[in-house]
C-alpha positions, -999 to +999 in steps of 0.1 A: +460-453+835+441-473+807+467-481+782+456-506+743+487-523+731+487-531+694+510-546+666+517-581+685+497-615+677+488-609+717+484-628+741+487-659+757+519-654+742+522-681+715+548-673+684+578-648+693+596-619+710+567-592+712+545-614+722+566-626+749+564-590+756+531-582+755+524-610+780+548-601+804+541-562+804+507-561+803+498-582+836+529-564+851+515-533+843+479-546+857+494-556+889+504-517+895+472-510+891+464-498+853+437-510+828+458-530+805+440-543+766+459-560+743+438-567+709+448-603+701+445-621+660+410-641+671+427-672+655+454-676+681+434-680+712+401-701+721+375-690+711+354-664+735+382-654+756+381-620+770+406-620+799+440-633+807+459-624+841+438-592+847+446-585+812+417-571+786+416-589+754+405-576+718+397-606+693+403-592+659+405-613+622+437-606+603+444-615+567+463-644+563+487-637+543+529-630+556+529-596+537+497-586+549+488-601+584+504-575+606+494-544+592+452-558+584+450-568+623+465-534+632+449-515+614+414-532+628+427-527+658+432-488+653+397-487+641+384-504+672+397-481+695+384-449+708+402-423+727+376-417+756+385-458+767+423-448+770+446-429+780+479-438+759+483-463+733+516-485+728+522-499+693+546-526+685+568-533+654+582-500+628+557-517+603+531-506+615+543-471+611+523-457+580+489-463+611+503-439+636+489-411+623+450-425+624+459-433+661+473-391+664+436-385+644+419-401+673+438-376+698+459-403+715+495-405+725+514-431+711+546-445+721+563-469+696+585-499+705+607-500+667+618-539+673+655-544+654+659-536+622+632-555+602+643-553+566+676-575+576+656-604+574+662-626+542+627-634+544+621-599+528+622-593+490+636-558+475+603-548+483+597-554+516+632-541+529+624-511+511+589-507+531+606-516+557+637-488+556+599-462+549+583-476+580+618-467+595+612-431+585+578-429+594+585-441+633+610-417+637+590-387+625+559-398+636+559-414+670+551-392+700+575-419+720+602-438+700+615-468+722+645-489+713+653-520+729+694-520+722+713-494+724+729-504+694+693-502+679+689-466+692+723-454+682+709-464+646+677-443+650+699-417+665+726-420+635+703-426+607+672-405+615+680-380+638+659-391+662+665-400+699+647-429+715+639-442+751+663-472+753+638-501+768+653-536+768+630-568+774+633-589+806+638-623+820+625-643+849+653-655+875+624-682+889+621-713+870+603-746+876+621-775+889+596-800+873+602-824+846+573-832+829+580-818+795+617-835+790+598-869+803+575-862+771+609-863+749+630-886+770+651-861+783+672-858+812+678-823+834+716-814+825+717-837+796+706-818+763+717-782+752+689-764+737+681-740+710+649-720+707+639-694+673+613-696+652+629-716+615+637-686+596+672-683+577+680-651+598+676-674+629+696-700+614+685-733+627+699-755+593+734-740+604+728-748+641+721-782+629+748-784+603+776-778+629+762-798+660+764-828+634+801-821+641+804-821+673+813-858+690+791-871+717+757-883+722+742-851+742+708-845+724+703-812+704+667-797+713+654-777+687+623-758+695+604-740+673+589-736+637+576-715+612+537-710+598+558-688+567+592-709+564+580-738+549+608-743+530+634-745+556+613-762+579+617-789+556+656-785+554+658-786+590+640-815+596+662-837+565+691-828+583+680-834+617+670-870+602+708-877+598+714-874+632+698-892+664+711-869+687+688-841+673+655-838+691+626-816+672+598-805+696+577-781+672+566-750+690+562-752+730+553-729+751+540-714+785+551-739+815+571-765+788+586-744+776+599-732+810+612-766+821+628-772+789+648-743+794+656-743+834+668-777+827+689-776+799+730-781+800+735-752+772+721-726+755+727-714+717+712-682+702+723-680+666+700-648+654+712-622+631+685-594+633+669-578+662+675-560+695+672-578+722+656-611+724+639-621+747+649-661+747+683-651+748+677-630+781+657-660+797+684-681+791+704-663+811+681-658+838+678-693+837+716-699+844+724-712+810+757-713+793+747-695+769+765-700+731+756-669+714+760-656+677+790-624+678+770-592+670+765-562+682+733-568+697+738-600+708+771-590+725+753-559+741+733-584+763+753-610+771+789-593+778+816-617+793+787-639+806+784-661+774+806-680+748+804-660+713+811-683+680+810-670+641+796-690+611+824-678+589+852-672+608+870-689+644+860-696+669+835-717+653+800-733+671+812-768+669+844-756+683+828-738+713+807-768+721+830-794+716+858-778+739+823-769+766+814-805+758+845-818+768+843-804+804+810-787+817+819-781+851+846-758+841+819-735+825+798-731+860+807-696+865+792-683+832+758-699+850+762-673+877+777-643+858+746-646+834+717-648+862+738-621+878+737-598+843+698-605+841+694-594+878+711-561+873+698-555+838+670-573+825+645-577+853+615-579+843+599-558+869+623-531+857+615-530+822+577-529+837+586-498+860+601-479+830+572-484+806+549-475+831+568-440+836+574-435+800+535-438+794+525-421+819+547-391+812+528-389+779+493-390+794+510-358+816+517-344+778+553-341+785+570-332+754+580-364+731+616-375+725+631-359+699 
């Protein structure tokens, strides 16, 4: 089967959540055998790279610009293509909705992964949630394969739009690295810093993160990984507030094999997003045996289940309260370790979430009827 994925920045993964997908997917779905392209923004990899893990690249220019980057490099990419090099196409994100039916014009089946619900984010003006709530509209009539990644996500596509989904979460690895090179870089030690990873946007909440760790007592460090090429703003508040405390440690963006060791090695966890399905850091996490401090939503609760310590930002129990009282005693937290690897393991395997796609795509090259 040759399958083109489209939508993501591509890979090397090097940003966020699709991405991570992309990655993990695509040279999963290699290894069984399929012809695998991913078309990749050119100015996110080295220059001249065509392959990565089996996997096909596309280099395509995007405009620069955080209204319009997504859709240009898409809609490249849909131009690109042709229908006798694949098989089945898989798009990423509802925004790039208003494309699918240039991809239906070039006679190929398209399955669309939705993401969460986009036009939550604060980062969106009136305008954007409201092209975000159309693209909503547009994946649900359009797509020959709808795919959710929550059920709580395709109850909402159910509820709202009448339209069933294939519920798909994203995986995590139960393998991590046992070197330390990366927490030598930052003077860290293995066990001794609890960790948070999101890119700085206000749905992610890293100032508030910040804010309450300042009131926790203790000297454990607070790693913060991650930035923001559109959130300039509150990359700037997060780092004034991280220079009132010395216990707060700010990497930038890491990735591939650091960012692995920073998160096998960690004492803690905390996923403080609002908006999305199911993320993939959160699911690593777990994977990687953290106690994991998670933000009470649906979604986040969804993954997680009794295998994690919920908090609220406006109501009890609060984040400093939940790590102070961890803080205080982290041996008597060792069991959530286990119950989260064994959630991942039964759940959120990788290799599962590979097998499914792989069916689901292949059922549509078959020309099985689309989910309706």
């Amino acid at each position: 089967m040759r399958v083109a994925i489209l939508g993501t920045r591509g890979i090397p993964a090097r940003y966020g959540g699709f991405e991570t997908f992309a990655e993990e997917l695509s040279r999963r779905l290699v290894a069984r055998g399929h012809q695998v392209t991913v078309y990749t923004r050119r100015h996110l990899v080295p220059e001249g790279l065509s392959q990565y893990q089996g996997v096909r690249l596309v280099l395509l220019p995007c405009l620069r610009q955080k209204h319009l980057e997504t859709l240009s490099h898409t809609l490249l990419s849909v131009l690109h293509l042709s229908r006798k090099d694949y098989d089945a196409v898989l798009l990423c994100n509802a925004a790039n909705a208003p494309l699918l039916p240039l991809l239906h014009a070039k006679g190929l089946p398209v399955a669309l992964n939705v993401d969460g619900l986009e036009r939550k984010r604060r980062k969106w003006g009136w305008l954007g949630r409201r092209y975000y709530l159309w693209c909503e509209a547009l994946s649900a009539r359009w797509a020959d394969q709808l795919i959710t990644d929550a059920r709580a996500i395709q109850r909402y596509y159910r509820r709202v739009w009448r339209r069933e989904s294939a519920m798909i979460p994203y995986g995590g690895d139960l393998a991590w690295p046992q070197s330390h090179e990366t927490l030598n870089t930052w003077g860290l030690k293995p066990r001794g810093y609890v960790l948070y990873v999101s890119r700085f946007e206000p749905e992610n909440n890293p100032d508030r993160v910040l804010l309450a760790y300042r009131q926790v007592p203790g000297d454990v460090p607070l790693v913060m990984v991650g930035g923001a090429p559109y959130a300039r703003s509150l990359t700037r508040r997060v780092q004034e507030l991280a220079a009132g405390d010395p216990r707060v440690v700010l990497t930038g963006p890491v990735y591939g094999q650091g960012y692995r060791e920073l998160m096998a090695a960690a004492l803690a966890y905390i996923h403080a997003t609002e908006v999305g399905g199911t993320h993939p850091a959160l699911v690593e996490a777990m994977g990687a045996g953290q106690v994991v401090f998670y933000l009470q939503n649906r979604e986040n609760r969804e993954v997680v289940g009794d295998a994690g310590l919920g908090f609220s930002f406006v109501g009890s129990p609060s984040l400093e309260e939940q790590l102070a009282r961890f803080l205080a005693n982290p041996e008597a937290f060792q069991f959530l370790r286990e119950k989260a690897k064994a959630r991942v393991a039964a759940h959120y395997r990788w290799d599962q979430v590979a097998a499914a796609y792989e069916a689901l795509l292949e059922g549509m090259c078959c020309g099985k009827a689309r989910s309706s």
